[in-house]
C-alpha positions in Angstrom: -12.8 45.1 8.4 -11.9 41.8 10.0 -14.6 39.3 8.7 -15.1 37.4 11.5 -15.9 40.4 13.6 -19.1 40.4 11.4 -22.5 39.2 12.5 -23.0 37.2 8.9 -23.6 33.5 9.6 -20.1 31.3 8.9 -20.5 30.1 5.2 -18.8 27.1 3.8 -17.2 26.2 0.5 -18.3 23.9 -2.5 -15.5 22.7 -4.7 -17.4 20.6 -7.6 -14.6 18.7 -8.4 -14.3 16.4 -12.3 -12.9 12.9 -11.5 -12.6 12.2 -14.7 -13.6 8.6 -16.4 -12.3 6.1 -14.4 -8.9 6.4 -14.1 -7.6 7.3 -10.7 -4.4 9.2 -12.4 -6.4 10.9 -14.4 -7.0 13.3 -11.3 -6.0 16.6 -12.0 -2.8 18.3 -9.4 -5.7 20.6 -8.5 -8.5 18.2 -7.5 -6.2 16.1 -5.3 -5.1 19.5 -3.5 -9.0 20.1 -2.9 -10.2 16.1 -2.0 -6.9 17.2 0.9 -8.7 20.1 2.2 -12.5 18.3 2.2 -14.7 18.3 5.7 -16.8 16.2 4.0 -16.8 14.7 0.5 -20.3 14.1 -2.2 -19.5 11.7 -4.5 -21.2 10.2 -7.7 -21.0 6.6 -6.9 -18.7 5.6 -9.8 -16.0 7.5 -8.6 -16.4 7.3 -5.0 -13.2 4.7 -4.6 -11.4 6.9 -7.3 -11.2 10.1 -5.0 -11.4 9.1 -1.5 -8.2 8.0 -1.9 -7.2 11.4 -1.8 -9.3 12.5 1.1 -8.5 13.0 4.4 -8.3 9.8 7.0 -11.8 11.0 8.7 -13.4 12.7 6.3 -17.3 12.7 6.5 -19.1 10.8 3.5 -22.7 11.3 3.8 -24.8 7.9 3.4 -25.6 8.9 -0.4 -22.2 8.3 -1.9 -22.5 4.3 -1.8 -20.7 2.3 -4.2 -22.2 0.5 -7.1 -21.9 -2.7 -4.9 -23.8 -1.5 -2.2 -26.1 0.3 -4.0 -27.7 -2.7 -5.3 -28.7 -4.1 -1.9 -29.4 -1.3 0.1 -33.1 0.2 0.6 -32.0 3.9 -0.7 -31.6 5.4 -3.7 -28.2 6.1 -5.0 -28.3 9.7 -4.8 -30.4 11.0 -2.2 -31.0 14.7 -2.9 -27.2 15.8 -3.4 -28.2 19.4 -3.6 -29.9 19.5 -0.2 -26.5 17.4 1.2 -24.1 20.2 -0.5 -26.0 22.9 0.6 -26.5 21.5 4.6 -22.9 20.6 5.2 -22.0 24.4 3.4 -24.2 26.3 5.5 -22.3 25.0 8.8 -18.9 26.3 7.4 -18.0 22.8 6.0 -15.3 22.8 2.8 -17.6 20.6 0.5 -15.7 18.4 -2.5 -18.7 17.4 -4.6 -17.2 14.7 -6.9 -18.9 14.0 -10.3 -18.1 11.0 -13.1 -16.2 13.3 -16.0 -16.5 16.9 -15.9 -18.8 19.2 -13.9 -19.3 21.4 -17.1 -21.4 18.4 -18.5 -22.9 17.5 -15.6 -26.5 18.6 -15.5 -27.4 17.9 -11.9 -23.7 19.6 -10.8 -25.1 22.6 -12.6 -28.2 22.9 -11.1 -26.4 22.1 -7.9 -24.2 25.3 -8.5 -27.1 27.5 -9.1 -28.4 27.0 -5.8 -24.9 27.6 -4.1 -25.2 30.8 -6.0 -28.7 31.5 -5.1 -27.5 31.4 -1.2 -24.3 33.4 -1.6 -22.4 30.0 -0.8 -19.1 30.6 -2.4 -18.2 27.5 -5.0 -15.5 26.5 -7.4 -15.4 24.4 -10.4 -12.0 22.4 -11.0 -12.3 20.7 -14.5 -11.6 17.0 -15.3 -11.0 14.9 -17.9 -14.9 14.3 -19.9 -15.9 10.7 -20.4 -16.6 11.3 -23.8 -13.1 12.8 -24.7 -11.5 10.7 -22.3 -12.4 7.4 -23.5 -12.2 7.7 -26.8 -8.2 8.8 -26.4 -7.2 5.7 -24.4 -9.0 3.4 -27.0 -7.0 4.8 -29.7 -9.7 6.5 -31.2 -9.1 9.9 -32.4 -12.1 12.8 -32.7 -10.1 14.3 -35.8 -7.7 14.0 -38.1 -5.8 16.4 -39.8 -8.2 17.7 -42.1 -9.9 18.6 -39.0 -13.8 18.6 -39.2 -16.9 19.1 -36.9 -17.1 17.1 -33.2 -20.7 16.4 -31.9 -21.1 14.9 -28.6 -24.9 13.0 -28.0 -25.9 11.6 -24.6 -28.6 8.8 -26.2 -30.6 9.1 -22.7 -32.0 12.5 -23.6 -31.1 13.0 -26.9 -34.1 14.6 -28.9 -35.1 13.7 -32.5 -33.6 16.9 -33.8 -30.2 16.3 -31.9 -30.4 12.4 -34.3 -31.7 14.2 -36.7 -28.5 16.9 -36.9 -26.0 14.1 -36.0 -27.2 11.8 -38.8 -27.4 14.4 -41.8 -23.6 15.9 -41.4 -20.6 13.7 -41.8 -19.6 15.2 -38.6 -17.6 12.5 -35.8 -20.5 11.8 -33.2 -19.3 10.4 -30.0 -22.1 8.8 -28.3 -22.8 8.2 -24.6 -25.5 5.6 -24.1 -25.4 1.9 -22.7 -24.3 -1.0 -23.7 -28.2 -2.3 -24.1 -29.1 0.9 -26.0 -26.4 1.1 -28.4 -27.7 -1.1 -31.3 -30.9 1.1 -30.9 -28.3 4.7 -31.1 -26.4 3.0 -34.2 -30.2 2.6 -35.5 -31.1 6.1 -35.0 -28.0 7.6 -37.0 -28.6 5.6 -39.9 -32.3 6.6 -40.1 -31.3 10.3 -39.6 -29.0 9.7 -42.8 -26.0 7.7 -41.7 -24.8 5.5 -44.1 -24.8 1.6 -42.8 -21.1 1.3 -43.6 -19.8 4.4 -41.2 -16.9 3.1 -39.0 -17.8 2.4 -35.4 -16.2 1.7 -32.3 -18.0 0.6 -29.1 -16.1 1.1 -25.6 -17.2 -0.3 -22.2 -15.5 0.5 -18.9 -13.0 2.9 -20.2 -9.8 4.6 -19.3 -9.9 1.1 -16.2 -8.1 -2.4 -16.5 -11.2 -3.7 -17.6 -11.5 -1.4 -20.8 -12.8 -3.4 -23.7 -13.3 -1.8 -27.5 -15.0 -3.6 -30.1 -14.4 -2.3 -34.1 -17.8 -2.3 -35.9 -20.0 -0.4 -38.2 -23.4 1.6 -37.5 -24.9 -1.8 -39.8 -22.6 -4.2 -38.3 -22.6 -3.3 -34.4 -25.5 -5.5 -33.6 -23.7 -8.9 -35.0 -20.3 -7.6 -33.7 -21.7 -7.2 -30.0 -23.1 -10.6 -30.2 -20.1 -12.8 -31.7 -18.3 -11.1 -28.9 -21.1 -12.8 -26.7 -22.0 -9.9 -24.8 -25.4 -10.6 -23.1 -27.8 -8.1 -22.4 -27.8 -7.7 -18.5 -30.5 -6.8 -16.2 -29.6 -3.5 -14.8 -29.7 -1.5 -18.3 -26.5 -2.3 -19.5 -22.9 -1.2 -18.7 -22.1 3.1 -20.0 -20.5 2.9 -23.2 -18.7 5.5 -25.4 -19.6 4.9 -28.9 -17.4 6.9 -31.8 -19.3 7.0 -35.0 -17.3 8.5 -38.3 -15.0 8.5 -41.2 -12.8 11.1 -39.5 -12.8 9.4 -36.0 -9.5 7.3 -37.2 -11.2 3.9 -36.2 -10.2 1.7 -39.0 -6.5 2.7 -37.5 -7.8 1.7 -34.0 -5.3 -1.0 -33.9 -2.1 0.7 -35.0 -3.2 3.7 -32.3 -4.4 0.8 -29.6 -2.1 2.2 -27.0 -4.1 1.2 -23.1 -5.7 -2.3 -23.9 -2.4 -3.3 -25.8 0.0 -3.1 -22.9 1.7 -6.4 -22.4 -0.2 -7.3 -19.1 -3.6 -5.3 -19.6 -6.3 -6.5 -17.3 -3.5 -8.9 -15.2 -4.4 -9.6 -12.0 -1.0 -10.2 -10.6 -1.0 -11.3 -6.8 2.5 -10.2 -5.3 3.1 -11.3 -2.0 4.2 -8.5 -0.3 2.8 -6.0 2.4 1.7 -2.7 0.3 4.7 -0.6 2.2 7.0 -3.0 0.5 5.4 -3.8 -2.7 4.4 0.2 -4.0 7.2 0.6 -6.2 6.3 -2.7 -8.0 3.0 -2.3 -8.4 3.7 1.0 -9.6 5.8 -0.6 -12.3 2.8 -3.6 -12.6 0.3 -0.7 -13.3 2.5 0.6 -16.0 2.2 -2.6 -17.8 -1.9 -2.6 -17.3 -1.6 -5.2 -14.7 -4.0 -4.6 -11.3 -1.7 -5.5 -8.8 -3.1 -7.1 -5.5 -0.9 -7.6 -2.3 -0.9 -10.5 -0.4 1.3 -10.5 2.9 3.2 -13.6 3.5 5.1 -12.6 6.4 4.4 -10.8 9.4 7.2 -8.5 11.8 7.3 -9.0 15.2 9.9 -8.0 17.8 13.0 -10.3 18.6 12.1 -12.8 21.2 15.6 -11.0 23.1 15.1 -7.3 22.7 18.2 -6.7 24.9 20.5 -7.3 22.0 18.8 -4.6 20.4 18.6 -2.4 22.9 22.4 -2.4 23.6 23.1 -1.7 19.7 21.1 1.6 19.9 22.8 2.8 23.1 25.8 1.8 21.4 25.2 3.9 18.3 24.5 7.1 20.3 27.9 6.8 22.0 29.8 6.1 19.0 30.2 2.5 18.9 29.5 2.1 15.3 31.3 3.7 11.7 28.5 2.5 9.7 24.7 1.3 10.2 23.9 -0.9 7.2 20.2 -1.4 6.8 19.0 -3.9 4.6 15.1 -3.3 4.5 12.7 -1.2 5.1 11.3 -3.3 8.2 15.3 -2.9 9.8 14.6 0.8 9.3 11.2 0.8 11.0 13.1 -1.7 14.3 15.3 0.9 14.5 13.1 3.7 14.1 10.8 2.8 17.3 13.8 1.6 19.2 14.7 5.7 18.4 11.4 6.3 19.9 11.1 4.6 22.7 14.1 6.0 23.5 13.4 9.9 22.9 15.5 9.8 19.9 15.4 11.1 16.4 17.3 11.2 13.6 20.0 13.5 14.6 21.6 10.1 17.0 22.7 9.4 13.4 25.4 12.0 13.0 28.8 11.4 12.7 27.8 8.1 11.6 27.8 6.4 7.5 24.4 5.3 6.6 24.1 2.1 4.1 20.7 1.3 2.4 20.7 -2.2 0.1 18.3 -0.3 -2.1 15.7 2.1 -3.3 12.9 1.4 -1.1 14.9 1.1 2.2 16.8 4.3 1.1 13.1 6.1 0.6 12.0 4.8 4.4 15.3 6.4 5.7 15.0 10.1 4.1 11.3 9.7 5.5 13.2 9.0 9.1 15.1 12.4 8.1 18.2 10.2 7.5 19.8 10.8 4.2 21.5 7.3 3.2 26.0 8.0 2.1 25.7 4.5 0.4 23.1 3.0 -2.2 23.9 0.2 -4.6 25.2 1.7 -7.8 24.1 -1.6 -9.4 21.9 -5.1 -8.1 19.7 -4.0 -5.2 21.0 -7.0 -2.6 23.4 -7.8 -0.3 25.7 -9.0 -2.9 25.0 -5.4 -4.5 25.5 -3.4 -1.5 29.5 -5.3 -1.5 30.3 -4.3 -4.6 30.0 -0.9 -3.3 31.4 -1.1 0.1 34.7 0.5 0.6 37.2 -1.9 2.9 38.2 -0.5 6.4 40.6 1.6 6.4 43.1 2.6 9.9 43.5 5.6 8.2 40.3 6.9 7.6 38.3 4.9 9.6 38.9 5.9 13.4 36.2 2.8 14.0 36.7 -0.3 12.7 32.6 -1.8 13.4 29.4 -1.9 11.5 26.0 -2.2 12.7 23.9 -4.9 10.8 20.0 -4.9 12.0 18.2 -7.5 10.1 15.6 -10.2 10.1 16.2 -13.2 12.2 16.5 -15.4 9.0 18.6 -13.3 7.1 21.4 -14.8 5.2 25.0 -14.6 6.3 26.0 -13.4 2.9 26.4 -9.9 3.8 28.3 -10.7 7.5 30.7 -12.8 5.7 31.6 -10.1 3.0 32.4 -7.1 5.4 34.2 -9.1 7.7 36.4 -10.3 4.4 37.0 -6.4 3.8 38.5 -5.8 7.2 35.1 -4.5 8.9 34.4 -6.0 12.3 30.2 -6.3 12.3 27.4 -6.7 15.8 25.3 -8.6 13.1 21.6 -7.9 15.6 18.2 -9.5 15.3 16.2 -6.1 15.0 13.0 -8.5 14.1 11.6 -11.5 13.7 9.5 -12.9 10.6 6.7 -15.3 11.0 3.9 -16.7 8.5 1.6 -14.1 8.4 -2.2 -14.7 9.0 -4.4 -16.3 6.0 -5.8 -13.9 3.4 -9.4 -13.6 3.1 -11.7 -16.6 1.6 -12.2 -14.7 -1.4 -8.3 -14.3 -2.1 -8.2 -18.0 -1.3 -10.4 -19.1 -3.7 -8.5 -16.8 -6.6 -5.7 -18.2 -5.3 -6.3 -21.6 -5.7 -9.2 -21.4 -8.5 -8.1 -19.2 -10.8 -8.4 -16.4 -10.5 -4.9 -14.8 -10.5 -3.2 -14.4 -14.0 0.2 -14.2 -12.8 2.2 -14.6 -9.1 5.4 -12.7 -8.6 8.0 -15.1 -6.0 10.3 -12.7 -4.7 12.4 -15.2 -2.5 11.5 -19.0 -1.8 10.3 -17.8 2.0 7.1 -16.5 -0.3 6.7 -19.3 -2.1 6.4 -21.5 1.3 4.4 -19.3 2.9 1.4 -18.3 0.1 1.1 -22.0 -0.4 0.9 -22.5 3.6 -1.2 -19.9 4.0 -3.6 -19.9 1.0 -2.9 -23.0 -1.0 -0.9 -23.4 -4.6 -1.9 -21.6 -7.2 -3.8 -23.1 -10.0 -2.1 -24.2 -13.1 -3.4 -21.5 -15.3 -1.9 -19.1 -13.4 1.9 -17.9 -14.8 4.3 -18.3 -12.1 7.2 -16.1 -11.9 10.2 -16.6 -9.6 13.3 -13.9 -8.8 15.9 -16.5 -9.2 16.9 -20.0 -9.5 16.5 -20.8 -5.6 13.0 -19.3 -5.9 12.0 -21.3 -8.9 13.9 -24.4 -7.5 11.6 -23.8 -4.7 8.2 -23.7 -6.6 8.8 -26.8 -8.9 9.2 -28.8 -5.7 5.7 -27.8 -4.7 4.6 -28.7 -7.5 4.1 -25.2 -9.8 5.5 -24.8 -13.4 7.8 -21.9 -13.6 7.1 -19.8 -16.6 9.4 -16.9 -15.9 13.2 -16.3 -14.3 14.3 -13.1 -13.5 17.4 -12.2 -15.3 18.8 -10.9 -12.3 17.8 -10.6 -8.7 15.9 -7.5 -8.6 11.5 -7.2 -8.4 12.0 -4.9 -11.1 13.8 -7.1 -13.5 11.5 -9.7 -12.8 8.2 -7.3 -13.5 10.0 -6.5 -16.4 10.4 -10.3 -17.3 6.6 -10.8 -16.8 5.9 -7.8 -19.3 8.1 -9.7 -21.7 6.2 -12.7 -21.5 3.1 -10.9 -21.6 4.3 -9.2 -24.8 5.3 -12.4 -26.2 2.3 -14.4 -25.1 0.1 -11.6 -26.8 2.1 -11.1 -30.3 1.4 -15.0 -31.1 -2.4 -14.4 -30.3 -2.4 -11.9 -32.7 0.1 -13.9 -35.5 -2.2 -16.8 -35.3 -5.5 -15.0 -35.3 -6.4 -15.7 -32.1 -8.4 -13.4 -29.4 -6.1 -12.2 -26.6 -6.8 -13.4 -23.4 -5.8 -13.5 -20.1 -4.1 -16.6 -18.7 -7.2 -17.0 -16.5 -9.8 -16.7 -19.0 -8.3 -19.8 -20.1 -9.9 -22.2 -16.8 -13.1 -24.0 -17.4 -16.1 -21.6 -17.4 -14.2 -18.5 -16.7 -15.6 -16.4 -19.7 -19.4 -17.6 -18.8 -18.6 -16.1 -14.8 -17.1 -12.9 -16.2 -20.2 -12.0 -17.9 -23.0 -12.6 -15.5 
């Protein structure tokens, strides 16, 4: 029988859907397929950011899933009667993603908002994420057993009962505790009165699995004085969730040897990189690798050539066979040339017969999006000078046609002109675009800028150099400045910046990797001198008193 021929009213779908702890990769295959799929989308508020990134462009958010920022001004309650919000937007045949912090399995209120789905005959699913208290604990190093193996318990502090103490505290087992970071002197006091002994290791976590993961070593005696050498204050909203592992099996006096997350070489950076975030994704990709937090800062804006007929006469000349090879070197040249295609009514079948050159990976990836499939990538340094060492000399022979195609940037260099020509290659070198100084980032990027608040800038080319300072001011002196190349770092010392790091070679990936060294370096004679690692912007005049208030 065909379903809809029945006169049952249409029924939605609830996914309850585990973001996990914090971590936006942490996101299982699964959960991203579902947050795709969504009509509308229920989040707990710490992970709101976390999975709408997934969801679709206009996917309905009901007012309860505010963030954490907004929750604190608006007149509402942070979660307004989820259940009745699940079950309204199911009964009209909605697909309903209702996100939770960790996994729904521990989540009482997503288990009480399953038993009314199944009260109703809404269908549901359950798609599993990573659980705070398992998750957290891994990327602080901290291991639940070891290989003599031994009993797990898991206590959440807020409604923990005096027998649940009372069990945790007589057995040697590995507690992992979930509880705040006001309430965890009190939760170290409990296990020691249940039986604990004073000198059990202990290790407190705050924010984990995110860039601002913090892990302090302690003991169930020792946690209070630990907390407050560290000067964490007490803060008025009830203190920040914290993961506590208590236990001679949980491997925390090897915390340091197994200290894989906050040990990267850049954890908790906040790198600016002046780029767009079309440009830039690969190399904050690699930034995030390092535990940097990337933020992109456009320097430059594209706009069309002030002449577009130049342009427009290169196109037609493609299409009737003008050209042997189109060389593009960036991925705003493929984008000039892509609406030129569509203003015309073209696609990216006008490019056969003709060799496709791409100076490297990222303008390569815009081109396969076009449907283009590039015939020549730099085998070695993505750049002009790169793209030469690769480029075969004309040929009578095998060339019938003898010209390239060049669209570029009205400022580009005439490095890659002069090279084809030198191999024979005749070249219609066309302004596909222009660049201009892009508009000034917002007051709060500004202020970073120029206060602080920045631990490291990436200057790919001395065009970004000129243009952050013209358009947000120069970076503060605490701030590590890295430059591509000697023209770039040339560049910043005459306006007045310290250069602490030179790409090896002329790639944003060398120089990323540069910064990591320096990181590395920076963060290995903390620790040989005894010194607390820091960030180069903790360093400014009452930075550490403004990052905890």
């Amino acid at each position: 029988m065909n379903p809809t021929a029945t006169n049952h009213p249409v029924q939605g779908h609830v996914t309850f859907l585990g973001a996990g702890p914090g971590d936006p990769g942490l996101l299982t295959l699964r959960a991203v397929e579902a947050l795709a799929a969504a009509d509308v989308l229920i989040a707990d508020p710490q992970v709101l950011d976390v999975v709408r990134a997934h969801a679709r462009a206009h996917v309905d958010m009901p007012a309860q899933t505010v963030t954490d920022e907004a929750s604190k001004t608006a007149d509402i309650p942070v979660l307004r009667d989820t259940a009745n919000l699940v079950m309204t937007a199911a009964r009209s045949g909605k697909r309903v993603v209702r996100a939770v912090l960790g996994d729904p399995g521990l989540d009482g209120n997503a288990a009480d908002e399953m038993l009314v789905c199944a009260h109703e005959g809404i269908t549901f699913e359950v798609v599993p994420g990573v659980a705070t208290a398992v998750g957290v604990p891994a990327y602080a190093g901290v291991p639940l057993r070891d290989a003599k193996g031994g009993d797990v318990r898991f206590v959440d502090a807020r409604t923990a009962s005096g027998t649940c103490w009372s069990e945790a505290g007589a057995s040697e087992c590995t507690a992992v505790v979930s509880t705040s970071l006001d309430s965890v002197v009190a939760a170290a006091g409990e296990l020691v009165a249940a039986g604990r002994r004073p000198d059990t290791p202990m290790t407190v976590t705050v924010a984990g699995t995110t860039t601002r993961q913090r892990t302090w070593n302690a003991t169930l005696g020792t946690v209070a004085q630990v907390l407050k050498a560290a000067k964490v204050l007490p803060s008025p909203d009830g203190g920040q969730p914290v993961i506590a592992v208590v236990g001679e099996r949980s491997a925390a006096a090897q915390r340091e040897a197994l200290s894989w997350f906050e040990s990267k070489p850049l954890f908790g950076w906040n790198v600016l990189v002046p780029r767009t975030k079309e440009q830039s994704a690969s190399l904050s990709d690699q930034l995030r690798s390092y535990g940097a937090v990337p933020h992109e800062v456009p320097t430059i804006a594209v706009e069309p050539p002030r002449t577009p007929q130049q342009m427009e006469r290169a196109v037609k000349g493609l299409v009737t066979g003008r050209y042997e090879w189109i060389a593009f070197t960036s991925v705003n040249a493929v984008k000039a040339v892509r609406e030129k295609f569509e203003e015309y009514g073209l696609d990216a079948r006008a490019f056969a017969g003709i060799k496709v050159a791409a100076v490297g990976e990222q303008t390569a990836k815009s081109l396969i999006e076009f449907g283009v499939k590039p015939d020549l990538v730099p085998s070695g340094e993505q750049s002009a000078a790169g793209l030469l060492e690769d480029w075969p000399p004309y040929d009578p022979v095998f060339d019938p046609i003898d010209r390239v195609f060049l669209p570029r940037a009205d400022i580009a260099t005439e490095t890659l002109v002069a090279g084809l020509i030198e191999l024979g290659w005749e070249v219609d070198d066309v302004t596909a675009y222009r660049t201009v100084r892009a508009s000034p980032p917002p007051a709060e990027t500004r202020e970073a800028i120029k206060g602080g608040g920045f631990d490291a800038v990436l200057f790919t080319s001395s065009s970004t150099v000129r243009n952050l300072v013209g358009i947000a001011g120069k970076p503060h002196n605490v701030t590590v400045i890295a430059c591509i190349g000697p023209a770039t770092a040339k560049t910043a010392e005459e306006h007045g910046l310290r250069v602490d790091v030179l790409s090896p070679e002329p790639s944003v990936h060398k120089l990323a990797e540069a910064l990591a060294e320096f990181g590395a370096a920076r963060r290995d004679a903390a620790l040989e001198a005894g010194d607390p690692v820091t960030r180069p912007s903790e360093r400014r005049p009452g930075s550490r008193r403004r990052a905890r208030s």
